[in-house]
C-alpha positions in Angstrom: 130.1 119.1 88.6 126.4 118.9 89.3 125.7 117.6 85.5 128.5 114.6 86.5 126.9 114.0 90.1 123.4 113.7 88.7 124.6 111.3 86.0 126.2 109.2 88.2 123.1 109.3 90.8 121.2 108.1 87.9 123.6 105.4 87.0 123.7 103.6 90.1 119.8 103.8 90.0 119.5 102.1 86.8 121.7 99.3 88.1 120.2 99.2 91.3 116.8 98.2 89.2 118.5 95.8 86.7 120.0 94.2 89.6 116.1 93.6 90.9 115.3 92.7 87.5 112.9 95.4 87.0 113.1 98.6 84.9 113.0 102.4 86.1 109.5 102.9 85.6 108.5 99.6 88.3 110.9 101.0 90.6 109.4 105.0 91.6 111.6 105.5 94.5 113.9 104.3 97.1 112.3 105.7 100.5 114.7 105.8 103.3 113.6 106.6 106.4 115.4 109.2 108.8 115.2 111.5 111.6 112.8 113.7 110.2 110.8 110.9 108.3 110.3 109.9 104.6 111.2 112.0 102.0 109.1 112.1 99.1 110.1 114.0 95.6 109.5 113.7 92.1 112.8 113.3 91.6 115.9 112.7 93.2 119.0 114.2 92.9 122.9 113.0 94.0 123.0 115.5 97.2 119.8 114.2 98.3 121.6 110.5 98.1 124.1 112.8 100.4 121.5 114.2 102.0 119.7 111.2 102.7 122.7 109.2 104.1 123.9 111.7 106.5 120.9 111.1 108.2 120.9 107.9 108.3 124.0 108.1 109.8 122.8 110.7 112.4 120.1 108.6 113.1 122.4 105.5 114.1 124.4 107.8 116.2 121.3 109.0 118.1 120.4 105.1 118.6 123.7 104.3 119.7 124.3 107.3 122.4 120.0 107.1 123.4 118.8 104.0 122.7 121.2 101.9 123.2 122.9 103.1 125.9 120.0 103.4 128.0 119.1 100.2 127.6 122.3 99.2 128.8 121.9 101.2 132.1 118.9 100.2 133.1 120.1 96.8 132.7 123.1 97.0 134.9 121.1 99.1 137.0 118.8 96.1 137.5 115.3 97.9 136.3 112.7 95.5 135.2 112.1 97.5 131.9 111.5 95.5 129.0 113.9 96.2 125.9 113.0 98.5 123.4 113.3 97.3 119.6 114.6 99.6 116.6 115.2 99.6 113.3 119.2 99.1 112.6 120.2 100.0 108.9 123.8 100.1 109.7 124.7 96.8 107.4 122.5 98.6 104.8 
């Protein structure tokens, strides 16, 4: 199964760079920032895709319920603080 997942990871890569018009060696990496920060490795694999979105997703989550939702009470609240901007990959 791990053989098939890692195929497929590097499947979608390749097509991810012919859709930019550029080959696998102009395109390194994919960096996508989470939680904990960029990752950096030699080489990908499929559960670090996995890896890498459940974090994202974790990280939209803690936006949402934080972020976000503090905003919104200090708003109804009435507190002159000025809004806080983030980063929102959820369309990504």
């Amino acid at each position: 199964a791990k053989w098939a997942y890692e195929r497929v990871f590097h499947w979608v890569v390749n097509k991810v760079a012919d859709s930019l018009d550029q080959g696998p060696a102009s395109l390194p990496f994919i960096g996508v920032l989470d939680i904990f920060g960029f990752e950096v490795f030699e080489v990908n694999s499929f559960e670090q895709l996995l890896i890498n979105f459940a974090n994202e997703k974790l990280q939209l989550t803690f936006n949402n319920a934080v972020l976000a939702a503090e905003q919104k009470l200090y708003k109804e609240e009435g507190l002159l603080v000025g809004e806080v901007h983030y980063a929102n990959n959820e369309k990504c």
